[in-house]
BAFI-3210 file (N, C-alpha, C; in Angstrom, 3 decimals, decimal comma, padded with zeros to 6 digits):
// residues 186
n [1|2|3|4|5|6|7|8|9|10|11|12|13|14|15|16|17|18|19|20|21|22|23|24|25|26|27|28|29|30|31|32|33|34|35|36|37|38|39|40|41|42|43|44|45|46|47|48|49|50|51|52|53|54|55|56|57|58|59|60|61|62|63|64|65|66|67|68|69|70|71|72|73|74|75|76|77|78|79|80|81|82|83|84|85|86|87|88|89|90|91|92|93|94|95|96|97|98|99|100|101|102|103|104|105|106|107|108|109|110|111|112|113|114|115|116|117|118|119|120|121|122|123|124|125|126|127|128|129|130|131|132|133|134|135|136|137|138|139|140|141|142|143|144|145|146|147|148|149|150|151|152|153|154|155|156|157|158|159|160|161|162|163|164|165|166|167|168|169|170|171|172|173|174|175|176|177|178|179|180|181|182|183|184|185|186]
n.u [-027,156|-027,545|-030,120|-031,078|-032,817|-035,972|-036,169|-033,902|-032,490|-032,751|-032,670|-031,373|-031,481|-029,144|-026,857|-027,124|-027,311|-024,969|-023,303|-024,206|-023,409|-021,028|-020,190|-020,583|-019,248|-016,896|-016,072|-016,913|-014,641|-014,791|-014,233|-013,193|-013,908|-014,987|-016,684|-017,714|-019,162|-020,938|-022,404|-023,226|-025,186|-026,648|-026,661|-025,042|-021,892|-020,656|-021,669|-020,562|-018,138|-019,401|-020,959|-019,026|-016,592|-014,803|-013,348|-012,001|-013,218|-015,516|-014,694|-013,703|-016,248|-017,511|-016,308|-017,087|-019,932|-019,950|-019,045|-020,384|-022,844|-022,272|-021,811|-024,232|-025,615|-024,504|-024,760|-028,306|-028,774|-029,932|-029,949|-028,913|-027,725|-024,811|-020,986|-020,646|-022,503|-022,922|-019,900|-020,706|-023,122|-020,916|-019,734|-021,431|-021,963|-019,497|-019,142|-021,346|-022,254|-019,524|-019,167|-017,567|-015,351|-014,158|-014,317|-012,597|-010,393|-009,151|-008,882|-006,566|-004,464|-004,200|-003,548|-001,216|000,574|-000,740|-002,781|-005,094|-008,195|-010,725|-012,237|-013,414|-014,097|-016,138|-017,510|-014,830|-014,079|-016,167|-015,934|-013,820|-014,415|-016,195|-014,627|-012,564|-014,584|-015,499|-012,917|-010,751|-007,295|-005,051|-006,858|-006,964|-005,079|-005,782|-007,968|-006,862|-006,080|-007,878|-009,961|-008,036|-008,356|-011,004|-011,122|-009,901|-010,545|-013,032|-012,648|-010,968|-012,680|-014,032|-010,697|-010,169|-011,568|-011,836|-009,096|-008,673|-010,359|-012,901|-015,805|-019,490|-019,687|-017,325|-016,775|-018,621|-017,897|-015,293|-015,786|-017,260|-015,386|-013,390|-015,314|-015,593|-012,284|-012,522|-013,925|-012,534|-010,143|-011,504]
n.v [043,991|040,671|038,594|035,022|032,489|031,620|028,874|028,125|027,032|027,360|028,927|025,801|024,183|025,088|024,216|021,510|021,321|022,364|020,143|018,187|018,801|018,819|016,553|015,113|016,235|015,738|012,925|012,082|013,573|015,886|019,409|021,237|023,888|027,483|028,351|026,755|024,902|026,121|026,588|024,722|024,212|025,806|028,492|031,136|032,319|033,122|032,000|029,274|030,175|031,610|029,238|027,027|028,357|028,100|026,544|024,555|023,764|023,098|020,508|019,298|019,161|017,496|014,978|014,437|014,480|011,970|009,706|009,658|009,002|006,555|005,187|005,290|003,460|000,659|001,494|001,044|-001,425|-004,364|-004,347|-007,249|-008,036|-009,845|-009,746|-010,690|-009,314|-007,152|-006,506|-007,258|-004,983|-002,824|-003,630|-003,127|-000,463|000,663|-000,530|-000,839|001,887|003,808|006,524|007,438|006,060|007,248|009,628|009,643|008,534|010,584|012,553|011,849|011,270|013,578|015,317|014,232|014,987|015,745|015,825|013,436|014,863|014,734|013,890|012,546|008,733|007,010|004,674|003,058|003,054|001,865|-001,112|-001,792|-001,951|-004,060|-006,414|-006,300|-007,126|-009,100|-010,907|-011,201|-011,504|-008,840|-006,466|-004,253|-004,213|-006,207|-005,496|-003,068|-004,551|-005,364|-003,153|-002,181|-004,137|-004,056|-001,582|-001,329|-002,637|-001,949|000,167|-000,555|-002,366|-002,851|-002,535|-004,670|-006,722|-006,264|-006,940|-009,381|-011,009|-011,664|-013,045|-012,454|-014,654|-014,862|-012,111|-012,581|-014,142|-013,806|-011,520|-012,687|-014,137|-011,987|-011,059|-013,109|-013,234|-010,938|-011,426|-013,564|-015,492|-015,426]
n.w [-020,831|-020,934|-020,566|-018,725|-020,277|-019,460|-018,521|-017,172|-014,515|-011,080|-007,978|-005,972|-007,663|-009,623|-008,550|-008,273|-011,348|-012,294|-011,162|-012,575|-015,025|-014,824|-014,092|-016,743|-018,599|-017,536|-017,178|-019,581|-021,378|-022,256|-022,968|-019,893|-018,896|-017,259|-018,204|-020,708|-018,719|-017,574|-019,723|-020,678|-018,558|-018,601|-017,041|-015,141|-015,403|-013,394|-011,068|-011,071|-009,387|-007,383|-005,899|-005,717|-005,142|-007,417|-010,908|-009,504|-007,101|-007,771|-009,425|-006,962|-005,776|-007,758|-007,583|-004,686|-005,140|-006,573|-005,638|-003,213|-004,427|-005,443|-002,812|-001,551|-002,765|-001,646|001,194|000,645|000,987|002,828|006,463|006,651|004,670|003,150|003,160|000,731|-000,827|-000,371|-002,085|-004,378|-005,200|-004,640|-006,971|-008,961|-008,728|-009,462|-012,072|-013,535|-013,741|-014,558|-015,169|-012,184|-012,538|-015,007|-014,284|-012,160|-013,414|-015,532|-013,439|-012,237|-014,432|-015,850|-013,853|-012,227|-010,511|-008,597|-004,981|-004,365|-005,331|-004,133|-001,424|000,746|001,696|001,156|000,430|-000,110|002,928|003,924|002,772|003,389|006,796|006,241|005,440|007,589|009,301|008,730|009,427|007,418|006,343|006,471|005,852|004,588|002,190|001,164|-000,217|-001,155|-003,631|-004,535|-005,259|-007,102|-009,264|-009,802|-010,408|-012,660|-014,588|-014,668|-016,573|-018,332|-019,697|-022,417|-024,100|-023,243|-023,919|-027,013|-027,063|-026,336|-027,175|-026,158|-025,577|-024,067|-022,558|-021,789|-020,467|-018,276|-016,941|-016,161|-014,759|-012,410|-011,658|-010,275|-008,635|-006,637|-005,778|-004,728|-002,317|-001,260|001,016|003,172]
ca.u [-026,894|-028,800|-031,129|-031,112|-034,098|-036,850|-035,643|-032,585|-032,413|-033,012|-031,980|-030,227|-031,323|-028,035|-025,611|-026,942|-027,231|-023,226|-022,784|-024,761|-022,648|-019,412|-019,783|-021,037|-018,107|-014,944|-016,423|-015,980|-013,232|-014,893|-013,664|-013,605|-013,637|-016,262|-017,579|-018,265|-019,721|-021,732|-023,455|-023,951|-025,615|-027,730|-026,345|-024,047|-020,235|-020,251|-022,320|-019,592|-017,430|-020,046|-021,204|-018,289|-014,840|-014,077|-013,965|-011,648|-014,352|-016,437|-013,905|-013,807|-017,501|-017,803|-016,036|-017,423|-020,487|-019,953|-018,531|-021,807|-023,948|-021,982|-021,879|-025,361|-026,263|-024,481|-025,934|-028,770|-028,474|-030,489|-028,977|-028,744|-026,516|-023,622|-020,012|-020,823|-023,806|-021,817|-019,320|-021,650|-023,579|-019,873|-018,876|-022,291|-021,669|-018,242|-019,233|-022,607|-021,807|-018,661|-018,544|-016,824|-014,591|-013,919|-013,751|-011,059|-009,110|-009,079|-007,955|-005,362|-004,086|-004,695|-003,196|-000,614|001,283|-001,457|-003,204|-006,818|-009,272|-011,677|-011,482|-013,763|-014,082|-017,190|-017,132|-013,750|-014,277|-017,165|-015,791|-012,575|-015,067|-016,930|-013,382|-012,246|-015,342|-015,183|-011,973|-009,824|-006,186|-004,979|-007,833|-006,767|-003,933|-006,707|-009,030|-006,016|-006,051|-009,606|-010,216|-007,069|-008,546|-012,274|-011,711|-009,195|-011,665|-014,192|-011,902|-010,446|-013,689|-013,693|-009,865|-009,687|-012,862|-011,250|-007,622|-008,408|-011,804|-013,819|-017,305|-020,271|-019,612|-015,912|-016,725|-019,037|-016,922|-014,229|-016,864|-017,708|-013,926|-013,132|-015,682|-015,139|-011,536|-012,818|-014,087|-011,785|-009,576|-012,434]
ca.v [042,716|039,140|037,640|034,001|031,768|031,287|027,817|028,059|026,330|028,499|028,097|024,848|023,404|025,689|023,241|020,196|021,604|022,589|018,930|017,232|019,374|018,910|014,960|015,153|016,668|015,312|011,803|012,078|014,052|017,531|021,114|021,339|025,048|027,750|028,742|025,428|024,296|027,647|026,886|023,431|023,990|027,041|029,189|032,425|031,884|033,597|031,141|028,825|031,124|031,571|028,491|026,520|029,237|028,338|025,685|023,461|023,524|022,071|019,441|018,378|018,379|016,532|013,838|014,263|013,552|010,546|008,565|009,403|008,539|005,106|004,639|005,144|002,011|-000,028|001,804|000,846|-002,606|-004,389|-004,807|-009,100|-008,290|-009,944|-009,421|-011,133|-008,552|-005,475|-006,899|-007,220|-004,021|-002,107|-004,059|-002,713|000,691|001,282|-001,353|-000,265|003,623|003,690|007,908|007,592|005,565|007,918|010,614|009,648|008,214|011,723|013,479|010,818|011,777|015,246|016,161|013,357|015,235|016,965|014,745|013,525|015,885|013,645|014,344|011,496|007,615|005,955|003,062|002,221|002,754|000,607|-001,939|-002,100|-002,305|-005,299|-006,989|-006,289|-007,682|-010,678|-011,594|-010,801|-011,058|-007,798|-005,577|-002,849|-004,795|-007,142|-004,493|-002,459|-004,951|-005,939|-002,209|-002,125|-005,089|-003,719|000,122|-001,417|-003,577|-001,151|001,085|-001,066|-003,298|-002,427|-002,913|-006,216|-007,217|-006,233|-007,235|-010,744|-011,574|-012,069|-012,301|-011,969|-015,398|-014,931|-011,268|-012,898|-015,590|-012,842|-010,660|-013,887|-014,071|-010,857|-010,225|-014,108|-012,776|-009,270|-012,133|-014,093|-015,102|-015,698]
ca.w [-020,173|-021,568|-019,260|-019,235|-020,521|-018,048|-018,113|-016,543|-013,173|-009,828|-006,739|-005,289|-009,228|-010,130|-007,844|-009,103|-012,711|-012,707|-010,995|-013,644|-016,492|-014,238|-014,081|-018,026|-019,344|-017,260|-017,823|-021,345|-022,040|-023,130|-022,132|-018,372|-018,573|-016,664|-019,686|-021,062|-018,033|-017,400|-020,742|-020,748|-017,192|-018,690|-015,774|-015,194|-015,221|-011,823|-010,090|-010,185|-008,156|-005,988|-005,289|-005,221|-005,219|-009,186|-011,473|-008,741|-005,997|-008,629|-010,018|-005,776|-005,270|-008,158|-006,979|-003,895|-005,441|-007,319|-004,264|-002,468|-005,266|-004,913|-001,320|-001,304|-003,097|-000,263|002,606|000,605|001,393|004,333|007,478|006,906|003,678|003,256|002,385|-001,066|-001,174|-000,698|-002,835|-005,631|-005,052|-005,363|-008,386|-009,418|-008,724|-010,461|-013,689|-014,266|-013,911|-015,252|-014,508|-011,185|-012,757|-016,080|-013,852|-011,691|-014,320|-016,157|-012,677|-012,059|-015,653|-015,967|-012,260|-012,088|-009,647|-007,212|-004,316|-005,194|-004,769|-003,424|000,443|001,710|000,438|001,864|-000,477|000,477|004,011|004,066|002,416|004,652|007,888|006,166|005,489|008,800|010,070|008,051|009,640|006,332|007,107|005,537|004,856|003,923|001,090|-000,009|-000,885|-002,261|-005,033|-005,054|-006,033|-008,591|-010,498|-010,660|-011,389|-013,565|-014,762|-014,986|-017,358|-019,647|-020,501|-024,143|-024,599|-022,582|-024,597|-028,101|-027,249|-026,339|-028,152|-025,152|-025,349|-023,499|-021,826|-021,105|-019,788|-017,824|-016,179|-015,442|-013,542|-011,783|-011,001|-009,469|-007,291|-006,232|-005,601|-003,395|-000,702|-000,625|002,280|004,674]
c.u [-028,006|-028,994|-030,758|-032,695|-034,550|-036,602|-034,406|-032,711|-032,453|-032,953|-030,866|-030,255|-029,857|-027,126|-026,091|-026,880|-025,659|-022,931|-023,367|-023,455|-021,555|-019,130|-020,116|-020,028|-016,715|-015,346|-016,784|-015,486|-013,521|-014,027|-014,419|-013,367|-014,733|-017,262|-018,428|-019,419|-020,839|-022,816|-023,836|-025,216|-026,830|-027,708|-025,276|-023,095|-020,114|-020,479|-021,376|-018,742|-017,856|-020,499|-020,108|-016,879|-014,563|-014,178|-012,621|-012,686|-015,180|-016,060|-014,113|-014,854|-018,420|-017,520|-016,629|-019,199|-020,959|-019,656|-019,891|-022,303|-023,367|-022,060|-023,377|-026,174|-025,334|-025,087|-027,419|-029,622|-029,268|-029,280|-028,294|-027,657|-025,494|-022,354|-020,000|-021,633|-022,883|-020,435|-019,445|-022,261|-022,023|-019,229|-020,172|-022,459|-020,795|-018,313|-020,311|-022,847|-020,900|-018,403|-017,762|-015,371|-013,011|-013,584|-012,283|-010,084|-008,484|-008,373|-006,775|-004,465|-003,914|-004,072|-002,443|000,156|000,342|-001,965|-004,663|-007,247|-010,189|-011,186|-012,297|-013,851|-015,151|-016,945|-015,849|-013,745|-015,250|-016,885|-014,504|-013,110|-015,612|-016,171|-013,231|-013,433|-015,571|-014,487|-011,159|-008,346|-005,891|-005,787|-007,579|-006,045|-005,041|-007,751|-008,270|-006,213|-007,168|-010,409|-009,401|-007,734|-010,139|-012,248|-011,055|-010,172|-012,848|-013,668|-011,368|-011,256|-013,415|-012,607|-009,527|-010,293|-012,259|-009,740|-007,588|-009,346|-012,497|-014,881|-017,976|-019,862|-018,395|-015,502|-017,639|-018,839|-015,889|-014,329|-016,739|-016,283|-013,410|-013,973|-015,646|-013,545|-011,672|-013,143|-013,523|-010,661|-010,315|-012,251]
c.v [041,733|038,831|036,091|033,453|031,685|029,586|027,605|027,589|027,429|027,978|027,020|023,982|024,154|024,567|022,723|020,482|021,852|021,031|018,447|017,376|018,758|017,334|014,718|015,113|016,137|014,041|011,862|012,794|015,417|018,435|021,197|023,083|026,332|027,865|027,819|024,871|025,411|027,493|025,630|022,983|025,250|027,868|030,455|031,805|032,220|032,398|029,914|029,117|030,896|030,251|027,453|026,679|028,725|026,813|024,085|022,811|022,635|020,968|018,042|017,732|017,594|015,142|013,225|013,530|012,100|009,632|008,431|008,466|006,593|004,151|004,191|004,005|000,822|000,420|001,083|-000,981|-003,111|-005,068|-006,940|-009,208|-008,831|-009,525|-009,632|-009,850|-007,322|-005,524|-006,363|-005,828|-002,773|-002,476|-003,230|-001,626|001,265|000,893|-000,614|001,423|003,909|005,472|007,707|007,243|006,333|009,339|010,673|009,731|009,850|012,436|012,588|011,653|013,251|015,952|015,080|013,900|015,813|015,614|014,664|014,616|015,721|013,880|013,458|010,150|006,824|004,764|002,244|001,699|001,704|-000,814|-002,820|-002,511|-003,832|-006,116|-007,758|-007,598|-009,072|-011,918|-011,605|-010,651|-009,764|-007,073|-005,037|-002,893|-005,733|-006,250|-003,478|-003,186|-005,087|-004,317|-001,434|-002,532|-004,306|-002,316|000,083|-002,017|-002,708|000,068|000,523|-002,018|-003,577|-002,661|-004,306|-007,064|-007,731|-007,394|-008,614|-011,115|-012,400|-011,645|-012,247|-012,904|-015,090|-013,734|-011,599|-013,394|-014,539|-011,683|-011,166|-013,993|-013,361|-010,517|-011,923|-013,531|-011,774|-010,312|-013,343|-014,585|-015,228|-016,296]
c.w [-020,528|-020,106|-019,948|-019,355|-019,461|-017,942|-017,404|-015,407|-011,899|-008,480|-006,347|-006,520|-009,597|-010,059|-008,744|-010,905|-013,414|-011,999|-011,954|-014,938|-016,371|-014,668|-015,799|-018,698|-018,698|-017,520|-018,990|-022,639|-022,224|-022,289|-020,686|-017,760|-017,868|-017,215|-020,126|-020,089|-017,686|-018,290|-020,792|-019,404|-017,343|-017,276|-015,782|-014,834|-013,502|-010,299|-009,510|-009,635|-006,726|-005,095|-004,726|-004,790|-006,290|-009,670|-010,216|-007,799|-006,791|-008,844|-007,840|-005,439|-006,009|-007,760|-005,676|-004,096|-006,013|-006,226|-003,460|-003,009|-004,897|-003,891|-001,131|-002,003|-002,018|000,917|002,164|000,752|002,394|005,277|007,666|005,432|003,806|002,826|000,882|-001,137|-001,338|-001,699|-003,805|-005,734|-005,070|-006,490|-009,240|-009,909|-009,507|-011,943|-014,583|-014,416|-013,918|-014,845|-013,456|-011,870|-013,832|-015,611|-012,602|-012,436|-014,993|-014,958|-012,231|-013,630|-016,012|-014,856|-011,593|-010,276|-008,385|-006,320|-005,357|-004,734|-004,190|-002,023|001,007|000,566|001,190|001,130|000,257|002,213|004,368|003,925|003,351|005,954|007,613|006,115|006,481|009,316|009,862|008,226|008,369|006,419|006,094|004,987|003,675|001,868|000,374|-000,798|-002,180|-003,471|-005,939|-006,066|-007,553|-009,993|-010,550|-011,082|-012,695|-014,981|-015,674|-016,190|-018,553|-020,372|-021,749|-024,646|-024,184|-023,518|-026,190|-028,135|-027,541|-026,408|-027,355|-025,295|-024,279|-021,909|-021,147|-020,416|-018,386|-016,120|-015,263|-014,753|-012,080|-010,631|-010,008|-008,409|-006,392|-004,700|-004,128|-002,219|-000,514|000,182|003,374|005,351]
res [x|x|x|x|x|x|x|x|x|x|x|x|x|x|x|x|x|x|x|x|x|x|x|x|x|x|x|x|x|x|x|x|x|x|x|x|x|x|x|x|x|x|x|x|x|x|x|x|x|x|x|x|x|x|x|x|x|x|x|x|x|x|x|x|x|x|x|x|x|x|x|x|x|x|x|x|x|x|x|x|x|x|x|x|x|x|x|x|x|x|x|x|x|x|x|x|x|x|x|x|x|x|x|x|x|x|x|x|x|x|x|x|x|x|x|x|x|x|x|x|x|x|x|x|x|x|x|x|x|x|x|x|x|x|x|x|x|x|x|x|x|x|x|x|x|x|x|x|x|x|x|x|x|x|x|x|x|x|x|x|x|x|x|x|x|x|x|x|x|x|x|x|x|x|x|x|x|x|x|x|x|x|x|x|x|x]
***
């Protein structure tokens, strides 16, 4: 039986070392298999069993992590923020780290027919409270779209960019636009 390198990760480095691999590889495109992820994570195949019941548990608490990781730059916010602020700070989140985004899309695609796997949505929730609180007629339906157009947004950059020979300025402007859009209705 092989030992693994004395580098290999130990302890609670394991988790995050199969989440690092996990969010690595379904955000862009590779083999989402135990194996794969076992070795890209310098770790025993078993471990993801153990730690999370197989390579689904993983696929959930990936997601589960990425939504954190997101949320947690609005919580990070001070309490005098505004709706523009949290706005901006989730357009931030999904544009500028583009994984959440790459990894949904892939389980949307990939598992057309199953529910998400994702079992909580801070982001959204948050964003629906600040709405609400805003006075927003229609939260819930304005946000529906407001999050259409930026994960949409956030996914098709590159072909929107190409298709219709928008540069820096006119990606700019249509940033400017959308999160305009997310607050308005006040």
């Amino acid at each position: 039986m092989s030992q693994k390198p004395s580098h290999a990760p130990r302890g609670a480095d394991v988790r995050e070392a199969l989440l690092d691999a996990a969010v690595e590889r379904y955000a862009s495109g590779e083999a989402f298999s135990v194996r794969a992820l076992a070795a890209q994570a310098n770790v025993n195949v078993g471990q993801i069993h153990h730690l999370f019941g197989g390579k689904e548990g993983l696929r959930k608490a990936m997601l589960h992590r990425l939504a954190h990781e997101q949320d947690a730059q609005l919580a990070a916010l001070p309490e005098t923020a505004t709706l523009d602020d949290l706005i901006g700070a989730a357009w931030r989140a999904a544009v500028d780290d583009r994984r959440f985004v790459r990894v949904l899309a892939r389980q949307l695609i990939e598992h057309p027919g199953e529910p998400v796997v994702q079992s909580t949505f801070p982001v959204s929730r948050r964003m629906e409270r600040a709405l609400d609180e805003a006075g927003v007629a229609d939260a819930r339906l304005h946000l529906a779209h407001t999050l259409a157009a930026g994960l949409g947004f956030a996914l098709f950059e590159p072909w929107l960019s190409q298709a219709l020979d928008l540069d820096d300025d006119d990606l700019n402007q249509f940033k400017a636009q959308l999160r305009a859009f997310a607050g308005e209705d006040r």
